[in-house]
N, C-alpha and C positions, 0 to 999 in steps of 0.2 A: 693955171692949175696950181692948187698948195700944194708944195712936197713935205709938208708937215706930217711926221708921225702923228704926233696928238691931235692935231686938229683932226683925221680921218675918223681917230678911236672917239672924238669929242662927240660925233654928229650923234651916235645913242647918248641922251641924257635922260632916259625914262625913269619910272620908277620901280621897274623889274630890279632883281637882285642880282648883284654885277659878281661880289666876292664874300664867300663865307669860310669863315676861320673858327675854328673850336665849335661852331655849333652860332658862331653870330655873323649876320651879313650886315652887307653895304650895300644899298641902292647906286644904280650911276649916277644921278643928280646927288647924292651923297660923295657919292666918290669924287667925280670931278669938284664938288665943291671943297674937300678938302684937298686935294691937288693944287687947286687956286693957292688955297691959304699956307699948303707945304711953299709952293713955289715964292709965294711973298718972303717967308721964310728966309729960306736957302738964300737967296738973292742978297737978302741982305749981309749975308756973311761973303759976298763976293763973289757968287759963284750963279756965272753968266755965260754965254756964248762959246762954244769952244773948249770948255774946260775940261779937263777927264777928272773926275769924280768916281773914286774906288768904293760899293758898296760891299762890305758883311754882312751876310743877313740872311737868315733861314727862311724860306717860304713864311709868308705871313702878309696879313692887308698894309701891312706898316713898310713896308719893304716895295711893296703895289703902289703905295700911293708917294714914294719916296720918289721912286723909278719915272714913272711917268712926269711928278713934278723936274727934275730933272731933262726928260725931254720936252716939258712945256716952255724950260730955259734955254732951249739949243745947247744945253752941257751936255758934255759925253759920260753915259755911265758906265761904267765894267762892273758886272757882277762877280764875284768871286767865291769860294768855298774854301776849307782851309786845307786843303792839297794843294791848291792852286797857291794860296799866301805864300807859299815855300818854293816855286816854281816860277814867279814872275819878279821880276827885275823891276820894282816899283818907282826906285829913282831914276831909272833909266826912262820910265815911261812919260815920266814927268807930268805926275798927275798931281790936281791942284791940291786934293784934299782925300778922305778917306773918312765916309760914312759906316759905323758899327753900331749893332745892339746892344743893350747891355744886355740880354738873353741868351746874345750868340757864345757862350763861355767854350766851345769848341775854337774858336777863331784865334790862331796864333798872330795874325796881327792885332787885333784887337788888345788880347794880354801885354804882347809889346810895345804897345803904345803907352797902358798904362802906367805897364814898370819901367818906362821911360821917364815918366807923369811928362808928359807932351802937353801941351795946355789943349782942351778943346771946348767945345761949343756945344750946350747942349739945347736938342733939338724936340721939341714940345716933350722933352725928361726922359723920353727914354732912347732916342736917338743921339749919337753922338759925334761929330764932323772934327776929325782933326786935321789939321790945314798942312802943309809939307810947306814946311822953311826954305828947301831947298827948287822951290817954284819956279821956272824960269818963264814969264808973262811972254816974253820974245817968242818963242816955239810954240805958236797957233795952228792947232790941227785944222784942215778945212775938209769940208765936202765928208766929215762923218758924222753922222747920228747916234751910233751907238757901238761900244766894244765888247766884241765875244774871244772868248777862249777857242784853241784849236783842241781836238779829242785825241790825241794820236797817242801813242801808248811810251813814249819817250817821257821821262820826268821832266821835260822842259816845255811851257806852255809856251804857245805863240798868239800874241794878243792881234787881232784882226778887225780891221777896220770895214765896218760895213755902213751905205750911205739911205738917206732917206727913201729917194725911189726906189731902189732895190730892193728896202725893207718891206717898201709898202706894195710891189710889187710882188713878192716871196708871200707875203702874207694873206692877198687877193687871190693869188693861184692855189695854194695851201687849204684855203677857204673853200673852192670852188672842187678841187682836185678830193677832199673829202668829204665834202658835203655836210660844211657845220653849218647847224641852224640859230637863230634865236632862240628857240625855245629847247636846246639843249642846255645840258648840265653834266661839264667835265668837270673828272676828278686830278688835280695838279699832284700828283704822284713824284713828276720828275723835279729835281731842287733847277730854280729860273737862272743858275749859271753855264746851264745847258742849252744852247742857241736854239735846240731841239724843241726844250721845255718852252723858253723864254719868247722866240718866236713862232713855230709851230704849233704850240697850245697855249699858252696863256695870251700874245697881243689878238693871234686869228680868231680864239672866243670873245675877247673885249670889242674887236672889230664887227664880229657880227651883232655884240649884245647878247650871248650865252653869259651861262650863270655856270662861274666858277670855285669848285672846292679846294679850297687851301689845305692839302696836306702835310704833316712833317715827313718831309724827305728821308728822315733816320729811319721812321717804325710805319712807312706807308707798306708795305707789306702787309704786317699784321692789321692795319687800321682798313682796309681794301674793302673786304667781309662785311666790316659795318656800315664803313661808307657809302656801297653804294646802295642795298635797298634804304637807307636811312635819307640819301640826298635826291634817290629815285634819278641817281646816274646815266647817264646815256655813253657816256664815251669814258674810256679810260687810255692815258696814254703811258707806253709801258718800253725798258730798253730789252736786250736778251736776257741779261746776269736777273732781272725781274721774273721772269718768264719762266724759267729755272727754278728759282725759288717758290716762285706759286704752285709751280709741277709738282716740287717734293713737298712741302706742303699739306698739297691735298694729298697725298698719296699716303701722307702719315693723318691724315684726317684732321689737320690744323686748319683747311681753306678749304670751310659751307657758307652758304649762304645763298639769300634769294638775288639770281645776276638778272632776273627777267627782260629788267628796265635797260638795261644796254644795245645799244642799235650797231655799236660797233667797236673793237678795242686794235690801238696802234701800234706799231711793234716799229723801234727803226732806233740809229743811233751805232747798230753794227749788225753785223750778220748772224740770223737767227738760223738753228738749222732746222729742218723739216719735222724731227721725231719732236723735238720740243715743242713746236708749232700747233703741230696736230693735236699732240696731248691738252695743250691749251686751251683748243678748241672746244674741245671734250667738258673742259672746266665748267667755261662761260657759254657755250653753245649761240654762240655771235659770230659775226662776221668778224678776221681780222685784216687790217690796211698795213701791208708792209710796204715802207716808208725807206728811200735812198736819198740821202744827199752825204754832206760835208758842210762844216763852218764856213768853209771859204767861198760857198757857194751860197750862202746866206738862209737857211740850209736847206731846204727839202726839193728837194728837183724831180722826183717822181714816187708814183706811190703805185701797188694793186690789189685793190680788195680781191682776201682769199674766203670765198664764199663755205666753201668745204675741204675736211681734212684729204679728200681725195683729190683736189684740184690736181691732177698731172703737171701742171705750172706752176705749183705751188712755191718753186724756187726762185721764180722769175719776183724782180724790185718791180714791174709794170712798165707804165708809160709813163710819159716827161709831163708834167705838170704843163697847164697854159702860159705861155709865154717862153718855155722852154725848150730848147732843142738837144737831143743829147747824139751824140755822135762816135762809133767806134774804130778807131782810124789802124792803119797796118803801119810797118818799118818807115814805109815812108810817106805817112801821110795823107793813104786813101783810106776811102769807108771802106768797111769791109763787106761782106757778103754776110746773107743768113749763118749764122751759127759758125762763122769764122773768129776766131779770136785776135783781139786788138787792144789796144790803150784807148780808155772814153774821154772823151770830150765834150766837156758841159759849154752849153750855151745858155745866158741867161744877161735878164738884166741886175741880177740881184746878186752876181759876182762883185766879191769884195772889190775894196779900194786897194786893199795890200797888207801884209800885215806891219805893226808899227817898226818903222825904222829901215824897212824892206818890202820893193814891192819884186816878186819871183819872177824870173823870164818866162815860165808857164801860164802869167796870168795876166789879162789885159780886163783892168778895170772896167765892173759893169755888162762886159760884153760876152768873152769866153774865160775859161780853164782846162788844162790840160792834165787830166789828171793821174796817179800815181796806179787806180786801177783799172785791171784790165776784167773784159768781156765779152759776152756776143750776144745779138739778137734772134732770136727765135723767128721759123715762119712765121709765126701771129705776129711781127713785131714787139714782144717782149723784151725787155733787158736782164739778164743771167750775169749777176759779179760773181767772178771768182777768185779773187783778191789782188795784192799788188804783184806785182812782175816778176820780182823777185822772192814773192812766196812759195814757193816750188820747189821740191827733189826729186833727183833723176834717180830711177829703180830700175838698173834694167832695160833702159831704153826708153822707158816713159817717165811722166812726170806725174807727180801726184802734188796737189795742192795740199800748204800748209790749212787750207780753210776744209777738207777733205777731211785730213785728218782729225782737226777739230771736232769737227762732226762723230765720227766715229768715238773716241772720247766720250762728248756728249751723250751718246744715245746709252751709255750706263744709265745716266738719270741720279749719277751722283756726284756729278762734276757742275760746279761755280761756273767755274772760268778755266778754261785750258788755250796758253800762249805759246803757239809754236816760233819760232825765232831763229835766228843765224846768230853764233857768238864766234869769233873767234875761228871760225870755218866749220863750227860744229853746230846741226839742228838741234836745238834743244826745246823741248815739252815741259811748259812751266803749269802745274796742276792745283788749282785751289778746289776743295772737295768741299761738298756739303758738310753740315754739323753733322757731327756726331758717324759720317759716314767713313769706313773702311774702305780703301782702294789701295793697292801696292804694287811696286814697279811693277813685279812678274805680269799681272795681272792686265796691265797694261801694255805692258809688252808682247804681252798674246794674245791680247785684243788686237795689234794692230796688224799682228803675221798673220791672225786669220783673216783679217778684213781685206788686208792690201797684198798678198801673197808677197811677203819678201820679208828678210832677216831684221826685224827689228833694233835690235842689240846691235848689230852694225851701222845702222842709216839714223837713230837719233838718242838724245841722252834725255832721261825723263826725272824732273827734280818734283818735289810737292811744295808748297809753300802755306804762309797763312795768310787770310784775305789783306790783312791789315799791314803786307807786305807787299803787296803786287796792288795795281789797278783794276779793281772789278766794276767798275759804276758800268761801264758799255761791255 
């Protein structure tokens, strides 16, 4: 059996449309043939088996066909964005070289490179490979394919090694678990530094031979409306902070259009809460796939299509994808009972190698993970997160989840992104609001006394910030 990424993605080389960008495609016999010619390329700059290879690059075919020549070479790619530049320890990572656009002018590595003037290599004119001096050929990573970023809400990325059976496994079940077809045509909404985006929607559509739209990651929002009766869409894939904003949106009469052609739209990446959900619903009048994993689990371990805003399970992540097994364990170690709460436990084979430089006592390569959140399963066998362990205050004698509150928050219908947090032994409510929207503490503050019966003012501290301050992508 090949455990080649590429070679699986190779077996379509039709002449159906693999990827379109601004309004122009690529066939896959197009595609792969210039993959070939990238790969001749790249190689001959050095860069072979083994090597990690830093891409910049905004969604685009150029950045598609870079990627895969890359894993045609057994080189490791990590894709990055420019939050992430400023968050990864890149001499640490000891990666061979560092692939930019010259389009990508957001990219602070990219500028730094230049006003370094680094020597580099330019790659059919508008690609650019600068090579890191500081190389060390001795430190051969093995047994990885490709490197993703972890999501966690810490300013510190952790780069994570994930291997070829695992990919192509996550990718198969992914496939099967939502039901892409050939003759779909997703819209790439999410930027492919997202394990989410990168494995979940863009290799599981190449692997089937769907027909992929390249969108810019910055103004896919706005660009959504026209996309998809224009591409005649079937699937969109979407995180919460997205979801939110199409809400308000439409609500100001910025998001019409004909959704007819959609069979189904995906929601995952973090926890969506139900009022946003529904409202969504309402938008596109489709089915949505809410969608559970973690990077470290390569990522998507289970999904449930929500047929209707009235699903009574509408909260429930679903069932474990095939091949997967997901597990809710008590203090010490046992499954729990229906609707008992526990710490879950992913089984899989598409569990990382570890992440670089570190592999965690929670996680056994390939096989399980033990992870940070807790839940319970439903009579139906559903899965119910209600976040990590330690997201919770005590009111009284119960406990209210910081994902609870959240929620409540949200259902203004004016809130981005709201981070409930432990600083310093104090809960604090971090608030990024819509444009142009008015919300204040008080306001807030009595949102939450009425919702949770207890003294707000006492039990947490509520700050507002601006998006371009906090993390809103998940």
């Amino acid at each position: 059996m090949n455990h080649s990424i590429i070679n699986i993605l190779k077996e379509n080389c039709s002449n159906s449309v693999a990827l379109i960008e601004s309004g122009k495609g690529i066939t896959y016999s197009e595609l792969w043939a210039k993959v070939n010619l990238y790969a001749k390329e790249l190689e001959k700059q050095g860069i072979d088996k083994g090597k990690i290879i830093v891409l910049s690059f905004p969604n685009s075919i150029e950045l598609s066909i870079i990627f895969l020549a890359l894993l045609q070479l057994e080189a490791i790619p990590l894709i990055v964005n420019e939050l992430q530049e400023n968050a990864i320890d890149f001499e640490k990572l000891n990666c061979y070289g560092y692939l930019a656009h010259e389009k990508n002018t957001s990219s602070a590595l990219y500028k730094s490179l230049i006003e370094r003037k680094l020597k580099c290599e330019s790659i059919f004119n508008i690609s650019f490979l600068f090579k890191n001096g500081h190389y060390n050929p001795h430190k051969y990573l093995e047994d990885t394919a490709l490197l993703v970023t972890s999501s966690g809400s810490t300013s510190i990325s952790k780069v994570i090694k994930l291997s070829a059976v695992g990919t192509i496994a996550n990718i198969k079940a992914n496939v099967k678990s939502i039901g892409i077809r050939p003759d779909d045509t997703t819209i790439m909404a999410l930027p492919m530094n997202y394990s989410y985006g990168l494995i979940a929607q863009f290799l599981s559509h190449l692997y089937v031979g769907s027909k992929i739209v390249l969108a810019d990651a910055r103004f896919a929002i706005t660009q959504i409306p026209r996309l998809i009766p224009a591409s005649k869409a079937t699937s969109l894939f979407t995180v919460p902070p997205m979801i939110r904003q199409i809400n308000y949106m439409q609500e100001k009469g910025f998001f019409t259009g004909d959704f007819s052609s959609l069979r189904f739209i995906t929601v995952g990446g973090n926890h969506i809460e139900k009022e946003s959900l529904q409202r969504a619903m309402n938008v596109f009048s489709c089915p949505f796939i809410k969608t559970y994993g973690l990077a470290e689990a390569g990522p998507r371990v289970s999904t449930y299509k929500v047929e209707t805003p009235t699903d009574p399970e509408i909260d429930s992540v679903g069932y474990p994808l095939e091949g997967v097994k997901m597990r809710v364990l008590d203090a010490k170690g046992n499954d729990t009972k229906s609707n008992e709460i526990g710490r879950v436990l992913i089984e899989s084979p598409s569990v990382m190698n570890g992440y670089m430089h570190e592999l965690p006592p929670h996680v056994k390569p390939q096989q399980n993970i033990l992870t940070e959140d807790m839940a319970y399963f439903s009579e139906t066998g559903k899965l119910f997160v209600l976040g990590r362990s330690k997201n919770q205050i005590e009111v009284e004698g119960r406990s209210i989840w910081f994902q609870e509150i959240a929620n409540a928050i949200y259902s203004t219908g004016k809130v981005l992104k709201a981070i409930v947090d432990v600083k310093n032994g104090e809960t604090i409510i971090s608030i990024v609001t819509m444009p142009a929207c008015k919300l204040t503490h008080e306001s807030v503050y009595l949102l939450l006394c009425e919702h949770f019966q207890f003294n707000a003012w006492e039990k947490v501290k509520i700050e507002f910030l601006k998006a371009n301050s906090v993390k809103v992508a998940k």
